[in-house]
C-alpha positions in Angstrom: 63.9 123.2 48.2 66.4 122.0 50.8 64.8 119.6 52.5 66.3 116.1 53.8 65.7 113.2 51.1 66.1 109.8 53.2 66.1 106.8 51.2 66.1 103.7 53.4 67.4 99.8 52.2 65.8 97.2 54.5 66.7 97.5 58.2 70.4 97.9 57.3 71.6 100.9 55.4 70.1 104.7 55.1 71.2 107.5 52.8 70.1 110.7 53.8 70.9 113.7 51.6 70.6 117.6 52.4 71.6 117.2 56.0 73.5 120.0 58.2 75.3 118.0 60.3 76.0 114.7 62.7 74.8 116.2 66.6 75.1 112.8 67.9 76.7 109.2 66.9 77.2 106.4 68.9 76.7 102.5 68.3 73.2 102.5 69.0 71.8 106.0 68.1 72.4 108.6 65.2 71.0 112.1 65.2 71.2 114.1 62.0 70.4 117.9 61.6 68.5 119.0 58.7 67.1 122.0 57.8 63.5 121.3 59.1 64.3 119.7 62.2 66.2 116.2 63.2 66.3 112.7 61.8 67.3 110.3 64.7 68.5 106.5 64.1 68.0 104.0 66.5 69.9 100.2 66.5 72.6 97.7 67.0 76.0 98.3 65.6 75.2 101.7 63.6 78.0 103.2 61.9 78.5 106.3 59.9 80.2 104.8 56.7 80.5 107.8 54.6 79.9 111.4 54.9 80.2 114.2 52.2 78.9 117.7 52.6 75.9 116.5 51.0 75.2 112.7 51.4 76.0 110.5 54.3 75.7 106.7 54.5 74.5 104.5 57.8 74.5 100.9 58.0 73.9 98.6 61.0 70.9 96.9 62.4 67.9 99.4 62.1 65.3 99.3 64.4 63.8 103.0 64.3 64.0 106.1 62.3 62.3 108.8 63.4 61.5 112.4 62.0 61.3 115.1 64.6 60.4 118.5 63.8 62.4 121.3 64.3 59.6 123.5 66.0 58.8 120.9 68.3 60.5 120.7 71.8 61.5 116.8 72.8 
């Protein structure tokens, strides 16, 4: 089907699989493309600790994680 499967461990690590790409990364926010819109990450100390073409791992201190849509103009 294509779209993002995010599978979150406490406030410290999230997977997120069937993603299109990294549009932002910095310590305290990550923004990941995905077919239906944008997942954004927002903490203390995030870091991208792997990436593949089809998985990516973030750890750091979580604080939000929030789905925006891809029709939907921030």
């Amino acid at each position: 089907m294509g779209a993002a499967v995010v599978t979150v461990l406490g406030d410290f690590e999230v997977c997120i699989e069937n993603y299109r790409g990294i549009t932002e990364y910095t310590e305290n926010l990550v923004r990941v493309q995905t077919k239906g819109g944008q997942i954004r990450l927002c903490g203390k100390r995030l870091q991208v600790e792997y990436y593949t073409n089809d998985e990516m791992k973030v750890t750091g201190k979580i604080d939000t994680l929030e789905f925006i849509d891809g029709r939907r103009a921030e």
